[in-house]
gemmi code that builds the backbone of each chain (N, CA, C; Angstrom):
import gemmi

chains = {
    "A": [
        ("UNK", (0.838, -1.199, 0.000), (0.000, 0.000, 0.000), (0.874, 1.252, 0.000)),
        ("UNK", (0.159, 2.404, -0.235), (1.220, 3.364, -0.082), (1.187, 4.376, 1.432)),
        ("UNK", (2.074, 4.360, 1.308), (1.808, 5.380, 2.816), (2.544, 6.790, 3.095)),
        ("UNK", (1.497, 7.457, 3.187), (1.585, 9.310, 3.015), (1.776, 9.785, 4.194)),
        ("UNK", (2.893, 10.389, 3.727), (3.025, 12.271, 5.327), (2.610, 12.953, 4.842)),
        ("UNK", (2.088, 14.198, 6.117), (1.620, 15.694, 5.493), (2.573, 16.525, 6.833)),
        ("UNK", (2.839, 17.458, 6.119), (3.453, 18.398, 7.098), (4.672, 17.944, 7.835)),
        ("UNK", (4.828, 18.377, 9.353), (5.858, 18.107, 9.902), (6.312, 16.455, 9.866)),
        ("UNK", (5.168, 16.002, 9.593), (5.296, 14.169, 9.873), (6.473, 14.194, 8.527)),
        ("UNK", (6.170, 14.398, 7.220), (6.725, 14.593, 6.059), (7.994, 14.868, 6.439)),
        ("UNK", (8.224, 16.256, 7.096), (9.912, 16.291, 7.378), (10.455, 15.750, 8.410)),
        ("UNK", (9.839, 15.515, 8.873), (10.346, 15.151, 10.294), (10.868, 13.178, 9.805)),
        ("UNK", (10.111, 12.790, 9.018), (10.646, 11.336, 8.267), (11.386, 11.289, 6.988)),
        ("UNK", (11.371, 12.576, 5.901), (12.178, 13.010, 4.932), (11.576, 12.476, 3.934)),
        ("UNK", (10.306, 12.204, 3.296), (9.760, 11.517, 2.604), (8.448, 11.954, 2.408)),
        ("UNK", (7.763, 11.621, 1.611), (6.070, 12.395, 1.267), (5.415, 11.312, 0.914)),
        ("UNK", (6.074, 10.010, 0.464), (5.194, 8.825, 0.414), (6.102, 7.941, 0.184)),
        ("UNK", (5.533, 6.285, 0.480), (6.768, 5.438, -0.174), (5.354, 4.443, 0.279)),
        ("UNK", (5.805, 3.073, -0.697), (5.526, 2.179, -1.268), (5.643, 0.951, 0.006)),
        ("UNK", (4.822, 0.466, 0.426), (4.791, -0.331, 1.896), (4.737, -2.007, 1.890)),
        ("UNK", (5.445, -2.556, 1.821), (4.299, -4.142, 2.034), (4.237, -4.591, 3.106)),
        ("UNK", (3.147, -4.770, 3.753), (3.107, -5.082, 5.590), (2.194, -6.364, 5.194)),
        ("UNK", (2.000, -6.832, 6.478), (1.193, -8.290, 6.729), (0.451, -6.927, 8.180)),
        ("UNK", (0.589, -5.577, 8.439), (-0.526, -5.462, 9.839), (-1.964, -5.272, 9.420)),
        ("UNK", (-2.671, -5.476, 10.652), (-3.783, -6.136, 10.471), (-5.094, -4.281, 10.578)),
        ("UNK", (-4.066, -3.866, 11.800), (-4.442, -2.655, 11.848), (-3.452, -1.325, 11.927)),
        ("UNK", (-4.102, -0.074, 11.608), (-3.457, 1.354, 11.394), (-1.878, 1.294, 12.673)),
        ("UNK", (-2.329, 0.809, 13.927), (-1.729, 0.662, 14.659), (-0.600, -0.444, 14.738)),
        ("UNK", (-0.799, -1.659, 13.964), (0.401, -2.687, 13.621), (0.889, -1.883, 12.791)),
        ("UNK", (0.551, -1.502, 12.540), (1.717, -0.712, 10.454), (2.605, 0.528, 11.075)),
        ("UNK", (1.715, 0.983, 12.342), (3.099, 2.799, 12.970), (3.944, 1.634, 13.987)),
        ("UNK", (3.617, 0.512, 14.624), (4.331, -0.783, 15.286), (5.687, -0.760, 14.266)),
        ("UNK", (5.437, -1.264, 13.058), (6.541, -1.523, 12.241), (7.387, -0.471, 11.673)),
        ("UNK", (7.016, 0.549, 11.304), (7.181, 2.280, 10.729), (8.200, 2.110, 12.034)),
        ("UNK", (7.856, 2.288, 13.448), (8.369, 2.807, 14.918), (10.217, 2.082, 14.641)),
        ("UNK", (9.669, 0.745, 14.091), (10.852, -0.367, 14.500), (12.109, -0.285, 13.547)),
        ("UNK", (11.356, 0.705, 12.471), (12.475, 0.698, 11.224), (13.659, 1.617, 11.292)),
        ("UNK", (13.555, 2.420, 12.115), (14.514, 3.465, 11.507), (14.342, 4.860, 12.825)),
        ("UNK", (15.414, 5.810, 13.566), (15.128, 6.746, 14.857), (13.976, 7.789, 13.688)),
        ("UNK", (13.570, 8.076, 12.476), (13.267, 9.270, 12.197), (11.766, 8.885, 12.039)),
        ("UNK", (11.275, 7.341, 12.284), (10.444, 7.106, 12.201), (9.944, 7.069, 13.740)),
        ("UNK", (10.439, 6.678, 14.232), (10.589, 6.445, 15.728), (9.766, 7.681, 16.140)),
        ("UNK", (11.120, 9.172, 15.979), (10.476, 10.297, 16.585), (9.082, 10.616, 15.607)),
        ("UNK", (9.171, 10.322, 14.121), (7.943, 11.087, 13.886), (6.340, 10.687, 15.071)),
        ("UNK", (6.791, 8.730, 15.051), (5.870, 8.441, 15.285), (5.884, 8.203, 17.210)),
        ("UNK", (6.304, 9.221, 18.106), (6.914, 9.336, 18.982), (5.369, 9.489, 20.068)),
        ("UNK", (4.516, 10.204, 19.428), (3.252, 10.592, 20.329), (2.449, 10.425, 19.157)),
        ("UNK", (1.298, 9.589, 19.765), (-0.028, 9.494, 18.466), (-1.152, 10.060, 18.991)),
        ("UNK", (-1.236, 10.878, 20.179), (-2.335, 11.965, 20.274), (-2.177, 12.966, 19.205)),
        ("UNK", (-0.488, 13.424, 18.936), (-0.237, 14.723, 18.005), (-0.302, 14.241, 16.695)),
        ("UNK", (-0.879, 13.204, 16.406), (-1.191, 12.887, 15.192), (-2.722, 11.822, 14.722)),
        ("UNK", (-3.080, 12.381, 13.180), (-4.647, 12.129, 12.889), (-4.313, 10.808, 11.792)),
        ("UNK", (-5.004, 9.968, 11.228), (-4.907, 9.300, 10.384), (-5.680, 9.249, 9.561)),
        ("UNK", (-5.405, 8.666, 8.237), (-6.686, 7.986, 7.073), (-6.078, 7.661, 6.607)),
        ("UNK", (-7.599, 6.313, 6.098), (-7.383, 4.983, 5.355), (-8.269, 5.382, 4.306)),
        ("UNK", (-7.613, 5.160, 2.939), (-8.447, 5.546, 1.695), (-8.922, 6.921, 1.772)),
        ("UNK", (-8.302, 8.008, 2.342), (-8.703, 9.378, 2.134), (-9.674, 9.604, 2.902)),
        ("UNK", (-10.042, 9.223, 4.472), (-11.370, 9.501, 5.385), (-10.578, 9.197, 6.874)),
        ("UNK", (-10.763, 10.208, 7.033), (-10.386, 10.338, 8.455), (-10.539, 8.927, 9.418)),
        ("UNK", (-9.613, 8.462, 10.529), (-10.102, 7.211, 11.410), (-9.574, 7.512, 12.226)),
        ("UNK", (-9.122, 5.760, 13.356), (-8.513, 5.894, 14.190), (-7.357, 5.024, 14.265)),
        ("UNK", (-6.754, 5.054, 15.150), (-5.650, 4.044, 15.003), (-5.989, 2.658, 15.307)),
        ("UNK", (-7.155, 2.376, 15.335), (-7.674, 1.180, 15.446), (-8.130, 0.198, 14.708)),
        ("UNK", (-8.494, 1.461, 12.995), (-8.647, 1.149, 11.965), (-8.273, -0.384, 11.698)),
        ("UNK", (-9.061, -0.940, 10.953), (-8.182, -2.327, 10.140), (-7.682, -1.957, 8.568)),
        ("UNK", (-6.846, -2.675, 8.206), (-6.389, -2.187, 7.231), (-6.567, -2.898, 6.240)),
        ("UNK", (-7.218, -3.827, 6.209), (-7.954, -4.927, 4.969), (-8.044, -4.230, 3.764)),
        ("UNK", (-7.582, -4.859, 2.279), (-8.066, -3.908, 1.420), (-7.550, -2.709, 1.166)),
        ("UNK", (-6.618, -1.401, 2.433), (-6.689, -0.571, 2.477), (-5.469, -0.512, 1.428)),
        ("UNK", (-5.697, 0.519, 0.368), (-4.519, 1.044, -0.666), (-3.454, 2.296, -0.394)),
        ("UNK", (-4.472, 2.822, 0.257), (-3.543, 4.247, 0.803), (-4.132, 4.397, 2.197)),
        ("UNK", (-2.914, 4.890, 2.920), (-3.063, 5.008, 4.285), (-2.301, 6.434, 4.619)),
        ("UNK", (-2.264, 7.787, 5.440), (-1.942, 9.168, 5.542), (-1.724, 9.517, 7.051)),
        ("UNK", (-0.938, 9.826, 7.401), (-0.885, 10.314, 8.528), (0.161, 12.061, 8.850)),
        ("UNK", (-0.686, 12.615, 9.622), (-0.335, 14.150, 9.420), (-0.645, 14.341, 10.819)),
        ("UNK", (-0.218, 15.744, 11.388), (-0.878, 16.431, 12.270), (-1.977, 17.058, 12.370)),
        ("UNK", (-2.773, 17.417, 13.762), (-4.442, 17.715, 13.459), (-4.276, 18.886, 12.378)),
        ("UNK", (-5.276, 18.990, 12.022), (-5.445, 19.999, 10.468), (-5.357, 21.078, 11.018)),
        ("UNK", (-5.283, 22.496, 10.170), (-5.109, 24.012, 10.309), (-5.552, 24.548, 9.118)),
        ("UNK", (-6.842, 24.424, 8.892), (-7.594, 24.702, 7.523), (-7.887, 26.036, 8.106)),
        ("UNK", (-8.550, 26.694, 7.094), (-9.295, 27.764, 7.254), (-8.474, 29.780, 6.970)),
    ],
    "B": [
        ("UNK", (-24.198, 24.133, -5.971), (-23.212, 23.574, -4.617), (-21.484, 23.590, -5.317)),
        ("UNK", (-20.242, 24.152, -4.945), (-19.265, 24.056, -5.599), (-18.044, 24.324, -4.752)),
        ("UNK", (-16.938, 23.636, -5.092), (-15.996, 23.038, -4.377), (-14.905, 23.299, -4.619)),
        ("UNK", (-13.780, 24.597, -4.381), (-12.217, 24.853, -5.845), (-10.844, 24.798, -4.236)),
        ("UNK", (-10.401, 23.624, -4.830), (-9.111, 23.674, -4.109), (-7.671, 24.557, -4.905)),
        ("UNK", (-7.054, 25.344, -5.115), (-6.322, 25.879, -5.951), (-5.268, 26.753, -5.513)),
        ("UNK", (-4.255, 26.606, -6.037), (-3.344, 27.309, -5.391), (-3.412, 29.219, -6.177)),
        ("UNK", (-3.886, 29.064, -7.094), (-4.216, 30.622, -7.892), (-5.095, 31.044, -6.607)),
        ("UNK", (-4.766, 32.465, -6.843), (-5.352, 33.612, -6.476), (-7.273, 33.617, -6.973)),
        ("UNK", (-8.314, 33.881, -5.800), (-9.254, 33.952, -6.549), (-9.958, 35.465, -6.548)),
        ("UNK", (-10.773, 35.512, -7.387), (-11.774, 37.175, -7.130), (-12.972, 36.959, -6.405)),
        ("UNK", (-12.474, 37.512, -5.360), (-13.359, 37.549, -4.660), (-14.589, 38.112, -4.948)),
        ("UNK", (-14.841, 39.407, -4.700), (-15.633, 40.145, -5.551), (-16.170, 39.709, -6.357)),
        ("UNK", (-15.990, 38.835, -7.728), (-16.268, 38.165, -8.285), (-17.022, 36.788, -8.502)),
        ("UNK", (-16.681, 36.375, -7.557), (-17.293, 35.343, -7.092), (-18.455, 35.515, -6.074)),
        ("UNK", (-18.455, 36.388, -5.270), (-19.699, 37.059, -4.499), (-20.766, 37.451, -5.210)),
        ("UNK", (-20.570, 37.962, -6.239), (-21.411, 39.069, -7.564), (-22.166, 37.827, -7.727)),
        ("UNK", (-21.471, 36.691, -8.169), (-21.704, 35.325, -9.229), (-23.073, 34.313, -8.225)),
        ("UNK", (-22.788, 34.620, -7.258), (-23.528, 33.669, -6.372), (-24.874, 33.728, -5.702)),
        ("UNK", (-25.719, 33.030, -5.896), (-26.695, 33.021, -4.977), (-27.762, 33.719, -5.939)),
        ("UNK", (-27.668, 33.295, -7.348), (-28.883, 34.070, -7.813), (-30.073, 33.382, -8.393)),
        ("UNK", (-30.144, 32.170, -7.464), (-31.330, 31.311, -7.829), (-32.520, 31.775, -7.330)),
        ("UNK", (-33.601, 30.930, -7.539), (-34.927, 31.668, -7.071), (-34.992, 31.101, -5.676)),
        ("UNK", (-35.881, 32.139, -4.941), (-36.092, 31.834, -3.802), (-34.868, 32.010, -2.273)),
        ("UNK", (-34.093, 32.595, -3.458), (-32.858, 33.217, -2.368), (-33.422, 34.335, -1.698)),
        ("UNK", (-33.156, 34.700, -0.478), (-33.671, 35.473, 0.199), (-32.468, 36.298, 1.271)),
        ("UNK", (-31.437, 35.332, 1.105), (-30.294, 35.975, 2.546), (-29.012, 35.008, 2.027)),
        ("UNK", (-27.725, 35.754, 1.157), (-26.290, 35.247, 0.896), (-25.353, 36.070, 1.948)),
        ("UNK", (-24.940, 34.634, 2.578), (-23.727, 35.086, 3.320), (-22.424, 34.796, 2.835)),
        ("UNK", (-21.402, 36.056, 2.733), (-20.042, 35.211, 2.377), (-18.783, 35.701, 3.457)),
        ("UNK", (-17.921, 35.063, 3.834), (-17.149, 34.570, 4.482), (-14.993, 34.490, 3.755)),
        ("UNK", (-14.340, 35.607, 4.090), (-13.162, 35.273, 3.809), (-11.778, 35.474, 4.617)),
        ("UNK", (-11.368, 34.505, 5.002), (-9.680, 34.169, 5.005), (-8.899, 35.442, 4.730)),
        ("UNK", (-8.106, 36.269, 5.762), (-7.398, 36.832, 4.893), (-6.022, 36.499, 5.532)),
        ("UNK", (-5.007, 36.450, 5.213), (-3.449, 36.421, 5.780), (-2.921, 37.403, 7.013)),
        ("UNK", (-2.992, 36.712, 8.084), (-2.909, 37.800, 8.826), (-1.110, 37.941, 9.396)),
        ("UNK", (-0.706, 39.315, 9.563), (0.854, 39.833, 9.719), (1.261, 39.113, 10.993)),
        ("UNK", (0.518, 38.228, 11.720), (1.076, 37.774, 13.564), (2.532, 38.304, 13.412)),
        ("UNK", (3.214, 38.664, 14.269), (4.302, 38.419, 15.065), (5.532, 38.619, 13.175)),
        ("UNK", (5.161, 40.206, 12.530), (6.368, 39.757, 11.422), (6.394, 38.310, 10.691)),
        ("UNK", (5.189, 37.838, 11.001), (5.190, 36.606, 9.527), (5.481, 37.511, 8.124)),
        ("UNK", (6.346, 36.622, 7.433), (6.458, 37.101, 6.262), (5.600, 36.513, 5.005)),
        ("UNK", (5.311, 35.450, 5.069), (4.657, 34.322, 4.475), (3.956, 33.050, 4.965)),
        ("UNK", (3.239, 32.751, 4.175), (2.510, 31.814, 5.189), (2.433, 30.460, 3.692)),
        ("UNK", (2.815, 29.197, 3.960), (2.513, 28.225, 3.380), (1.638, 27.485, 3.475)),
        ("UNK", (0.781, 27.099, 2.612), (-0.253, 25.465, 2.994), (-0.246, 24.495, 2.462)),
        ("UNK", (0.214, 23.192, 2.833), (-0.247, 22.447, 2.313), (-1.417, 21.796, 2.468)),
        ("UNK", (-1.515, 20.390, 1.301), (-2.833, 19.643, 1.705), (-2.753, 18.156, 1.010)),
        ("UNK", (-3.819, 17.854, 0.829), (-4.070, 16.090, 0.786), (-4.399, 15.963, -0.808)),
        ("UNK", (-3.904, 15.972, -1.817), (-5.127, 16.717, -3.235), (-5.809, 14.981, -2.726)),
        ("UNK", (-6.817, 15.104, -3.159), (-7.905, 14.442, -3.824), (-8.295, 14.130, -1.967)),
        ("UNK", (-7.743, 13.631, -0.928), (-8.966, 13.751, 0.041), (-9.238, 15.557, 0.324)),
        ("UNK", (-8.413, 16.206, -0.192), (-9.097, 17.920, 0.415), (-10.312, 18.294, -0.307)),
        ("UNK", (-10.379, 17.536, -1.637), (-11.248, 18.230, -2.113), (-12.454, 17.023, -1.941)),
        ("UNK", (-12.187, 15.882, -1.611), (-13.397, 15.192, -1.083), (-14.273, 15.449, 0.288)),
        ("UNK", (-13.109, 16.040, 1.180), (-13.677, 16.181, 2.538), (-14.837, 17.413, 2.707)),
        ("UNK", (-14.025, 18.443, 1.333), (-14.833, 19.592, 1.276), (-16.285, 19.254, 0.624)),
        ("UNK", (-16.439, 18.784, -0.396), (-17.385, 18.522, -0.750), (-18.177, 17.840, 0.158)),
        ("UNK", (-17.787, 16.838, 0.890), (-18.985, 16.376, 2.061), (-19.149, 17.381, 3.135)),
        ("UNK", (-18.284, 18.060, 3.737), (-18.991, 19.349, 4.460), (-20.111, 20.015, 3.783)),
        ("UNK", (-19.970, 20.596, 2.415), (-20.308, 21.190, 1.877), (-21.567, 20.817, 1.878)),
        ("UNK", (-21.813, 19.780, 0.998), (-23.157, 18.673, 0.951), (-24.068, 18.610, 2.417)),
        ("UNK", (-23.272, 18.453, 3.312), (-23.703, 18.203, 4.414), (-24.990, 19.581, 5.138)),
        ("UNK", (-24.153, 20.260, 5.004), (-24.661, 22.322, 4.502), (-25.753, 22.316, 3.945)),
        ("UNK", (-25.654, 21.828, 3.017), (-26.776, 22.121, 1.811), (-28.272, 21.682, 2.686)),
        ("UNK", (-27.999, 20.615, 2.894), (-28.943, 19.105, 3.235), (-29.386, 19.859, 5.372)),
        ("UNK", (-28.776, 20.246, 5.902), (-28.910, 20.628, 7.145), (-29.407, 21.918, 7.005)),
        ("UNK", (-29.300, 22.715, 6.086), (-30.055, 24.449, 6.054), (-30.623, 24.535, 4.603)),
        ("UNK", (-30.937, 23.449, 4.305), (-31.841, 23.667, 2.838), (-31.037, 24.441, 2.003)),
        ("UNK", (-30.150, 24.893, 2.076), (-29.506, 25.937, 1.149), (-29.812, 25.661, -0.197)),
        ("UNK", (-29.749, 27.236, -0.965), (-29.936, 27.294, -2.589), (-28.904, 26.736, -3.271)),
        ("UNK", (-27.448, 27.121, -2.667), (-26.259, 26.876, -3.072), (-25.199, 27.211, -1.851)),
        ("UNK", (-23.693, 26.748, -2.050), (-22.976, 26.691, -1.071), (-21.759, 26.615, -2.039)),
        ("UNK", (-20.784, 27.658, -2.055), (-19.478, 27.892, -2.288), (-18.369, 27.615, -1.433)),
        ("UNK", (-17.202, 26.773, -1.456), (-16.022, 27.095, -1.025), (-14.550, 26.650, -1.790)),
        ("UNK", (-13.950, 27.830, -1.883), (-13.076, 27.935, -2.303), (-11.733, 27.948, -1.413)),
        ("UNK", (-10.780, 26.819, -1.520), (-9.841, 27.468, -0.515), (-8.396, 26.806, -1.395)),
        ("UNK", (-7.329, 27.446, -0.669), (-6.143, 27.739, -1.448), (-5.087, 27.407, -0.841)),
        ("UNK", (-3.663, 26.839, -1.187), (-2.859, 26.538, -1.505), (-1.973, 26.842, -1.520)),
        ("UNK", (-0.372, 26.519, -0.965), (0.679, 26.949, -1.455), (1.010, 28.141, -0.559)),
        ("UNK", (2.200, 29.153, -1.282), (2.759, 30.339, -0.595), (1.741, 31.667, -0.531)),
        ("UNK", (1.374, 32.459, 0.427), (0.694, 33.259, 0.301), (1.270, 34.189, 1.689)),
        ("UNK", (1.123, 35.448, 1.250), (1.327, 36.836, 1.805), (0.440, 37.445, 2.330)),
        ("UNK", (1.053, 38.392, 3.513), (-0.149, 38.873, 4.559), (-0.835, 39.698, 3.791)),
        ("UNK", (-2.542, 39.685, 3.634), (-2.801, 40.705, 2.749), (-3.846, 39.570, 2.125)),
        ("UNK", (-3.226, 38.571, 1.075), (-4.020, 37.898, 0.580), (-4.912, 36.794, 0.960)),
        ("UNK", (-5.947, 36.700, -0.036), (-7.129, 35.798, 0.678), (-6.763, 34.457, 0.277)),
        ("UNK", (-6.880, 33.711, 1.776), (-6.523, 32.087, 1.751), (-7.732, 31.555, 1.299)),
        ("UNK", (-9.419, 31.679, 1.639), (-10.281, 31.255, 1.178), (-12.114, 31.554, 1.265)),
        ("UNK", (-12.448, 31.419, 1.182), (-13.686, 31.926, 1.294), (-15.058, 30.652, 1.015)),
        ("UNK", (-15.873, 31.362, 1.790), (-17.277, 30.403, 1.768), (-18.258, 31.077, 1.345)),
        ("UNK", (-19.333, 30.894, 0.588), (-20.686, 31.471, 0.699), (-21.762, 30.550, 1.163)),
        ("UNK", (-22.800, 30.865, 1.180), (-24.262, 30.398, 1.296), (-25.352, 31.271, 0.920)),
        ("UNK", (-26.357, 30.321, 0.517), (-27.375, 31.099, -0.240), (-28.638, 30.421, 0.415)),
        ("UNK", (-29.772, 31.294, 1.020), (-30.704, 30.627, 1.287), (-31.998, 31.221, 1.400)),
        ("UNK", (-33.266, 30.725, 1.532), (-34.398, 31.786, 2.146), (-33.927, 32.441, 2.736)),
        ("UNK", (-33.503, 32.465, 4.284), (-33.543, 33.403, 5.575), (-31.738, 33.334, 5.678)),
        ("UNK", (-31.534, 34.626, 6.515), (-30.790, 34.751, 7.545), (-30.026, 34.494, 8.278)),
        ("UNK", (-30.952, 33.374, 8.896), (-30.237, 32.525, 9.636), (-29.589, 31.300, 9.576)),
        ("UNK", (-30.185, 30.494, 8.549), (-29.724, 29.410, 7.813), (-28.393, 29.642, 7.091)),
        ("UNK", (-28.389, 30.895, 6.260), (-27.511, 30.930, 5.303), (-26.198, 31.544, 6.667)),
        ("UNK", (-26.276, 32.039, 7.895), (-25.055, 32.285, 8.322), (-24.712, 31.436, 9.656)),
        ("UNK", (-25.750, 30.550, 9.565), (-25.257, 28.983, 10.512), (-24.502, 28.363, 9.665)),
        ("UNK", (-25.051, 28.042, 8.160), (-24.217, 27.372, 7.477), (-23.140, 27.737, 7.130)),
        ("UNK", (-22.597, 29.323, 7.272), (-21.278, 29.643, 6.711), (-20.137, 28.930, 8.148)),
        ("UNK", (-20.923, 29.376, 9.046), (-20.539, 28.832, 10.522), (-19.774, 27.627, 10.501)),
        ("UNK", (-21.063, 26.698, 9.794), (-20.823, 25.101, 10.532), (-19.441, 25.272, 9.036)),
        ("UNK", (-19.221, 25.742, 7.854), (-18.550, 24.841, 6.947), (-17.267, 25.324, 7.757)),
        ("UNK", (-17.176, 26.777, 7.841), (-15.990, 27.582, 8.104), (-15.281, 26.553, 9.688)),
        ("UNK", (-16.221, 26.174, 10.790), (-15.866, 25.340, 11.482), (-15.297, 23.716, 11.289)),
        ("UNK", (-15.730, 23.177, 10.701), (-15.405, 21.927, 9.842), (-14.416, 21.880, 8.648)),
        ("UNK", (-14.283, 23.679, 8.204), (-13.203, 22.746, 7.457), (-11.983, 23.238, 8.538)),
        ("UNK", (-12.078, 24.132, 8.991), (-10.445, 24.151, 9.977), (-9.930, 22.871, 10.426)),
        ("UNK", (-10.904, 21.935, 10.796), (-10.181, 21.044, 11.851), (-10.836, 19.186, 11.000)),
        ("UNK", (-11.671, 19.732, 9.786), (-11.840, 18.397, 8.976), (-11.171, 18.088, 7.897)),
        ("UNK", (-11.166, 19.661, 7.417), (-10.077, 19.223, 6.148), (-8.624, 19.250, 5.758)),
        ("UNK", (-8.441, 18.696, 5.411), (-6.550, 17.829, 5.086), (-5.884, 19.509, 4.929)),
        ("UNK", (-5.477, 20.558, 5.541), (-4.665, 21.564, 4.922), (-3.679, 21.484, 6.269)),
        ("UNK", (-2.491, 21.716, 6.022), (-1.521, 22.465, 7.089), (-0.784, 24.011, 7.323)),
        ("UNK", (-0.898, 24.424, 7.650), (-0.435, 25.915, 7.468), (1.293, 26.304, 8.269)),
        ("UNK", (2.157, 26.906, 7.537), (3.231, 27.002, 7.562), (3.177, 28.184, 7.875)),
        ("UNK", (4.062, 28.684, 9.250), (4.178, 30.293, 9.273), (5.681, 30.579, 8.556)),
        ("UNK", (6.218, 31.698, 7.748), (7.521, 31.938, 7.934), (7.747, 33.430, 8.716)),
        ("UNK", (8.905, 33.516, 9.370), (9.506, 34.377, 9.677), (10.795, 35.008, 9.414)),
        ("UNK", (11.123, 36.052, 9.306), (12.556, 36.473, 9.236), (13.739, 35.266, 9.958)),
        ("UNK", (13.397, 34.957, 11.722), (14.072, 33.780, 12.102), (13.812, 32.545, 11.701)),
        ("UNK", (12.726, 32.068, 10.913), (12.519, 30.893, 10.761), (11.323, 30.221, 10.685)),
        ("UNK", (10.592, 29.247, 10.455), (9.842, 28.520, 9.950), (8.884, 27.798, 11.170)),
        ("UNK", (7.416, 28.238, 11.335), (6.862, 26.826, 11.881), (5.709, 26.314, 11.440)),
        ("UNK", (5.268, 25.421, 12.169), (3.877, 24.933, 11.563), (2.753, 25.566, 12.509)),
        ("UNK", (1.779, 25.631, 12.265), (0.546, 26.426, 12.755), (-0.250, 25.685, 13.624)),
        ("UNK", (0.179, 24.750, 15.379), (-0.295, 24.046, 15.900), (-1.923, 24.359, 16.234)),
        ("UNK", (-2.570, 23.258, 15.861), (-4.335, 23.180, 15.955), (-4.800, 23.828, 17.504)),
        ("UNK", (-6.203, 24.433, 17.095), (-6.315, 24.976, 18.594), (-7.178, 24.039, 19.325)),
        ("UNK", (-7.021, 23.864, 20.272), (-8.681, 23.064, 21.027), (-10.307, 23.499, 20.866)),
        ("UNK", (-9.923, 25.015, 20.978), (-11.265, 25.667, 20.553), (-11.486, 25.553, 19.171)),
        ("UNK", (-10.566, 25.124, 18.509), (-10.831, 24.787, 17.053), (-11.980, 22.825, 16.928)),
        ("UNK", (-11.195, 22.651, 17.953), (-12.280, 21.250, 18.074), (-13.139, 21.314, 19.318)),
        ("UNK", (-13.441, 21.783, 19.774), (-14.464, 22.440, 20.731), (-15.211, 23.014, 19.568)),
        ("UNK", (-15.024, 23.889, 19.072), (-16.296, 24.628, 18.261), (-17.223, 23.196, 16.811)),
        ("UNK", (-16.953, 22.585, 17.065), (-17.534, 21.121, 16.522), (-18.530, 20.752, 17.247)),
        ("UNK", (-18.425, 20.765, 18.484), (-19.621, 20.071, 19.523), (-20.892, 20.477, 19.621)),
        ("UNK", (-20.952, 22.105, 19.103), (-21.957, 22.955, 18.670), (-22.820, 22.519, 17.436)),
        ("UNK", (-22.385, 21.620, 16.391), (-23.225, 21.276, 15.696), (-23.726, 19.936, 15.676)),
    ],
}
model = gemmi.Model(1)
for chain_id, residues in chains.items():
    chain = gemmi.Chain(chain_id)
    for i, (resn, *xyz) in enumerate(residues, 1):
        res = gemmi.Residue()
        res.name, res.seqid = resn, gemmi.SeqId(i, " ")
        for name, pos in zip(("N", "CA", "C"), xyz):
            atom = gemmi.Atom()
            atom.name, atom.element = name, gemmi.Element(name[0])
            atom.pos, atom.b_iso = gemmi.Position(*pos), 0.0
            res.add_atom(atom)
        chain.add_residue(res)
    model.add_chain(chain)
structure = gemmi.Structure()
structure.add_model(model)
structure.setup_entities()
């Protein structure tokens, strides 16, 4: 699947998307493995209150399952407006 | 009902003139973004999500329509590098009354701050940050 940063998550891991193959089951096994790979993943993924997710472009939770899922995004809460 | 994610500059004015001239309009509210100078910002960046920003908007939007009957419902919002001065984005509504058409500018202008995919970049002469979310930004959600 592919898996997207927005914002600080983006620099803070040096990357804007990359190409994933996992066996996790949920949103939360897949930042498990992200955590285990590498310190820049580590810190991005350091606190998951300061960060929002989506599966297929719709907001969730980290509880999400990821069945099916093609694209998966994770950013900080939004600052629209 | 209409939906423009874009990093161009829009007319405002223009787009106000354009709107809300169906029958049975009675009360257009419009609503705009402008860049504000905080603290010697020099620039302000945004990014966003393309294709969920402009999906999320459209279901606010929809959502608007369908909760205040509205005639029509505009939002336009924008992209990229922008300067204190210029407009980041704008909403309208068009409706019988009053009150409908400026609840609904309410509820979109509330929903999209904290629903839709954008991030906002401050710059400064010293340096660069990101525009941390407010609580009252998700507090003002519970209201609708």
């Amino acid at each position: 699947m592919d898996v997207l940063y927005f914002a600080w998550v983006r620099e803070r891991i040096g990357l804007p998307k990359e190409r994933i193959e996992t066996q996790a089951a949920t949103v939360a096994e897949l930042v498990e493995e992200l955590r285990a790979r590498e310190d820049r993943y580590a810190a991005a993924f350091a606190d998951l209150s300061a960060l929002r997710v989506a599966v297929d472009q719709e907001l969730t939770d980290f509880s999400a399952p990821l069945a099916g899922a093609r694209e998966v995004a994770f950013f900080p809460p939004m600052t629209g407006g | 009902m209409r939906v423009a994610v874009q990093s161009a500059p829009f007319d405002f004015a223009a787009e106000a003139a354009g709107f809300g001239q169906g029958p049975g309009v009675g009360a257009v509210v419009t609503f705009t973004g402008v860049v504000r100078d905080d603290g010697g910002m020099a620039a302000m960046e945004i990014e966003h999500y393309p294709g969920m920003t402009e999906k999320a908007l459209k279901a606010i939007a929809a959502e608007a329509m369908v909760r205040w009957s509205l005639s029509d419902a505009l939002v336009i919002h924008r992209h990229g590098r922008m300067e204190p001065g210029e407009h980041i984005m704008m909403v309208a509504t068009a409706a019988a009354h009053r009150q409908a058409a400026f609840e609904a500018a309410e509820f979109l202008m509330d929903y999209l701050k904290s629903r839709a995919p954008f991030w906002k970049k401050e710059f400064r002469a010293d340096g660069s940050d990101w525009v941390a979310a407010k609580d009252t930004d998700e507090e003002a959600l519970g209201r609708w």
